[in-house]
Backbone as CSV, one residue per row, in Angstrom:
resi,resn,N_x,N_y,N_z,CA_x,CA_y,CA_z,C_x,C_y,C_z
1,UNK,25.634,79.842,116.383,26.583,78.760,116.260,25.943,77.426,116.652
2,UNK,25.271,77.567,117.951,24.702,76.217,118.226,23.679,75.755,117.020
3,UNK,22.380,76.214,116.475,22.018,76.342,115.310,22.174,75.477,114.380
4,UNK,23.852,75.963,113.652,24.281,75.432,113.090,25.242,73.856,113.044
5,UNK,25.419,73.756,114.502,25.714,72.500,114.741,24.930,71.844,114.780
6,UNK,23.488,72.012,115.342,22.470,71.064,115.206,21.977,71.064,113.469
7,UNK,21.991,71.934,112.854,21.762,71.403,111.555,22.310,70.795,110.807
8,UNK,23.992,70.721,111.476,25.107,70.038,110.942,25.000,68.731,111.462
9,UNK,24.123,68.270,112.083,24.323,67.203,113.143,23.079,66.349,112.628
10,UNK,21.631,66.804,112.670,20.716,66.643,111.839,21.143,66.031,110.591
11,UNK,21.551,66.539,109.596,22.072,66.222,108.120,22.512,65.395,108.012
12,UNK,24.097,65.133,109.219,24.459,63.763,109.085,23.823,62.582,109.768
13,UNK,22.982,62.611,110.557,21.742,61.516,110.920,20.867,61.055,110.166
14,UNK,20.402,62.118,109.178,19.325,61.647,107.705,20.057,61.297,106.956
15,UNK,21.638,61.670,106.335,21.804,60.646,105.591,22.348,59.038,106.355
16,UNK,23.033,59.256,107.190,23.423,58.197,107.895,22.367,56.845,108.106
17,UNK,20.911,57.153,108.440,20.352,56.544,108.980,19.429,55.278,107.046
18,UNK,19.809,56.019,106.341,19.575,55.150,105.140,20.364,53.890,104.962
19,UNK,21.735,54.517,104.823,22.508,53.494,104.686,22.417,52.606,105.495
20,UNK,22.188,52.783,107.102,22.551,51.917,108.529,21.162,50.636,107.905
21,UNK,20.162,51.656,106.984,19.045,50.461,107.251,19.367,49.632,106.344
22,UNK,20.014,49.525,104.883,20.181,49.167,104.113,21.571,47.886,104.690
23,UNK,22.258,47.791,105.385,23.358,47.186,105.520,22.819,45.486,105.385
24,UNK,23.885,45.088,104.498,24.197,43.953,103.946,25.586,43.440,104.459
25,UNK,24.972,41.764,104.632,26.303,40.804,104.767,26.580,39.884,103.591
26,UNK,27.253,40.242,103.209,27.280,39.339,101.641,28.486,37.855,101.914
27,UNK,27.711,37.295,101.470,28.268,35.503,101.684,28.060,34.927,100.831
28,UNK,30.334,34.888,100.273,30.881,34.056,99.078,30.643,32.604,99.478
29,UNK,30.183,31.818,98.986,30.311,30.583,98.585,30.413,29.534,97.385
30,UNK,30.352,27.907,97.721,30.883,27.185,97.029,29.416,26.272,97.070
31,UNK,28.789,26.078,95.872,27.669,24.576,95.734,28.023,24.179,94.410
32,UNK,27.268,22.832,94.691,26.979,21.619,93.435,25.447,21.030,93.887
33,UNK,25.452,20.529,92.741,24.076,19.750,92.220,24.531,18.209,91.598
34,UNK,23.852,17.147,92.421,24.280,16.061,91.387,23.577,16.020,90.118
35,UNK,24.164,14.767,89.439,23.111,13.862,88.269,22.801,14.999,86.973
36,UNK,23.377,15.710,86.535,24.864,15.389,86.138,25.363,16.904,87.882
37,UNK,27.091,16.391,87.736,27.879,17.045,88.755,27.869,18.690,88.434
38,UNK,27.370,19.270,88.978,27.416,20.915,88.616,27.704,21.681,89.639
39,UNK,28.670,22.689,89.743,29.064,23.422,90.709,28.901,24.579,90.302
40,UNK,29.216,24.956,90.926,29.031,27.326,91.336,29.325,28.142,92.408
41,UNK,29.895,29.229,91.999,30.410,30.015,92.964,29.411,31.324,92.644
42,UNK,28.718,31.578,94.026,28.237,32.870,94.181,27.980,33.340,95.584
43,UNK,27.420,34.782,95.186,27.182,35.856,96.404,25.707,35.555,96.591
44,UNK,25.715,36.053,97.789,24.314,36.377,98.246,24.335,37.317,99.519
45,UNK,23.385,37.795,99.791,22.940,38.930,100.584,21.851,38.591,102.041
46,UNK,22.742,38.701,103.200,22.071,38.443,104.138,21.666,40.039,104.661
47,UNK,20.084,40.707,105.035,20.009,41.579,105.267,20.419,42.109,107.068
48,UNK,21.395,43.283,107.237,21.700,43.491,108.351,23.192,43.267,108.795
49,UNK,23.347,42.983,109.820,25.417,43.042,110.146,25.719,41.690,109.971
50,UNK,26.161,40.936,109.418,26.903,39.688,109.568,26.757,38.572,110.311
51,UNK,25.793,37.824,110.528,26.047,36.993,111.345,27.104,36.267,112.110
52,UNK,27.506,35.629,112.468,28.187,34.297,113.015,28.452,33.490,111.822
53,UNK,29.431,32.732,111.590,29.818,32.106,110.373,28.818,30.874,110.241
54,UNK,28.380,30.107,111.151,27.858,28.898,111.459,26.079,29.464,111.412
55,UNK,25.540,31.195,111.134,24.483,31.074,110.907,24.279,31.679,109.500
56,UNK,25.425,31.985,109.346,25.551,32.724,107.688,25.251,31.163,107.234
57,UNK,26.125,30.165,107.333,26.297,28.829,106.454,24.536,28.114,106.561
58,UNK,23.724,28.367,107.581,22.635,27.713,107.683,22.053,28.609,106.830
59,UNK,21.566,29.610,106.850,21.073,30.493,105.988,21.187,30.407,104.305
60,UNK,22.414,30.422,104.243,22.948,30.513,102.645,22.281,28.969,102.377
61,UNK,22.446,27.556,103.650,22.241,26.298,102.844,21.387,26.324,102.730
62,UNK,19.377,26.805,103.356,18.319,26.543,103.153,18.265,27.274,101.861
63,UNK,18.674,28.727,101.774,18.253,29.165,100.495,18.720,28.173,99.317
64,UNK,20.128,27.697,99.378,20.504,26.859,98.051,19.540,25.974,98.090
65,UNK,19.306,25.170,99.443,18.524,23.882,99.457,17.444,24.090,98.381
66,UNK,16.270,25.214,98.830,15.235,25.767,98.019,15.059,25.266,96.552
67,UNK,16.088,25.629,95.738,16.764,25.953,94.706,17.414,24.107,93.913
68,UNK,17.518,23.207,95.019,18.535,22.245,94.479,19.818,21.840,94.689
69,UNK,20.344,22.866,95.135,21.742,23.034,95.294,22.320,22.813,96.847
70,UNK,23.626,22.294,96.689,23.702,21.732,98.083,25.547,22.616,98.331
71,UNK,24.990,23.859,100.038,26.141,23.993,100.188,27.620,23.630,99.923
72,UNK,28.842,23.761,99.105,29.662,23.362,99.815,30.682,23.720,100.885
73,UNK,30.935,25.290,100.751,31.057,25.923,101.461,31.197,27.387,102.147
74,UNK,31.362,28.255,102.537,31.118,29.715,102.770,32.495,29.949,102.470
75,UNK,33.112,30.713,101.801,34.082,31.591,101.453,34.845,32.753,102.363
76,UNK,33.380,33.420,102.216,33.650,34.523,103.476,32.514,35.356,103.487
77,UNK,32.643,36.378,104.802,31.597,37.164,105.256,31.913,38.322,104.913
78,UNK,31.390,39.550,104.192,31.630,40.918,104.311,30.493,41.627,104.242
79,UNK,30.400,42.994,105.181,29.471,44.238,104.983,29.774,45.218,103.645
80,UNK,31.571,44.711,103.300,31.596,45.799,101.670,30.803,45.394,100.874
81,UNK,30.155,45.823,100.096,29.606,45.324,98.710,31.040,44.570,97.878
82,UNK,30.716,43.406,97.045,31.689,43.258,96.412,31.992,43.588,95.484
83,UNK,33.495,43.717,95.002,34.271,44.093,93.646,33.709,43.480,92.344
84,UNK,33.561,44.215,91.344,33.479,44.354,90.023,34.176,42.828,89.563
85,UNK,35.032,42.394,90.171,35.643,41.538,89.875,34.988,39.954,90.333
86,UNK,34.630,40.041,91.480,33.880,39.193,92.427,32.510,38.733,92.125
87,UNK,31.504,40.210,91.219,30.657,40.451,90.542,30.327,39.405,89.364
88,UNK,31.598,39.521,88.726,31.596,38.555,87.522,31.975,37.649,87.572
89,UNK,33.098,37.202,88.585,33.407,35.788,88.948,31.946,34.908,89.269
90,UNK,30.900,35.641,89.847,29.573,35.103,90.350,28.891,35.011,88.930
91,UNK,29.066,35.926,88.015,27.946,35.886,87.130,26.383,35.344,87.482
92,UNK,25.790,34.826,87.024,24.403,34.649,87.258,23.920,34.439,88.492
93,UNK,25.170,34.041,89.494,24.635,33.637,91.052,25.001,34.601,91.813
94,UNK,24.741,36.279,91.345,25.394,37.500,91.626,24.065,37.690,92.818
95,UNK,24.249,37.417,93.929,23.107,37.742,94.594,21.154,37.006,94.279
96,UNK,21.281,35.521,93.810,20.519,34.708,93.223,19.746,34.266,93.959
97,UNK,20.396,33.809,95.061,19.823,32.867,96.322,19.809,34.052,97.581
């Protein structure tokens, strides 16, 4: 019996321990670009648990910065992956920056 709890216990640690490494904070936001005025809404992927809202927003702005694009603002923070729906609302800025 013991045995089998440790192999039962084992099993769920190897798969467990994939996912734990893989965890994502995904952060909706809002940018534009001047000259001409261009805006966009997308996701992006901070690797690990979620920051603090105020280091998600520094994060997400250097990457836009990179790129051209100037924060406007964070939406929200989640560890779910997002909806199919959320997916396509982002279209091309589906995880871009």
């Amino acid at each position: 019996m013991k045995n089998i709890a440790a192999l039962l216990l084992s099993a769920c640690l190897v798969t467990a321990l994939p996912v734990a490494a893989h965890a994502e904070c995904y952060v909706e936001y809002k940018a534009k670009q001047d000259s001409p005025l261009r805006l966009h809404y997308g996701i992006l992927a901070i690797p690990g648990a979620c920051p603090a809202e105020n280091t998600a927003r520094q994060t997400a702005s250097a990457r836009l910065a990179s790129a051209g694009w100037v924060l406007l603002n964070v939406l929200g923070l989640s560890t779910t992956p997002p909806t199919d729906a959320m997916r396509s609302n982002a279209g091309d800025y589906y995880l871009r920056y």
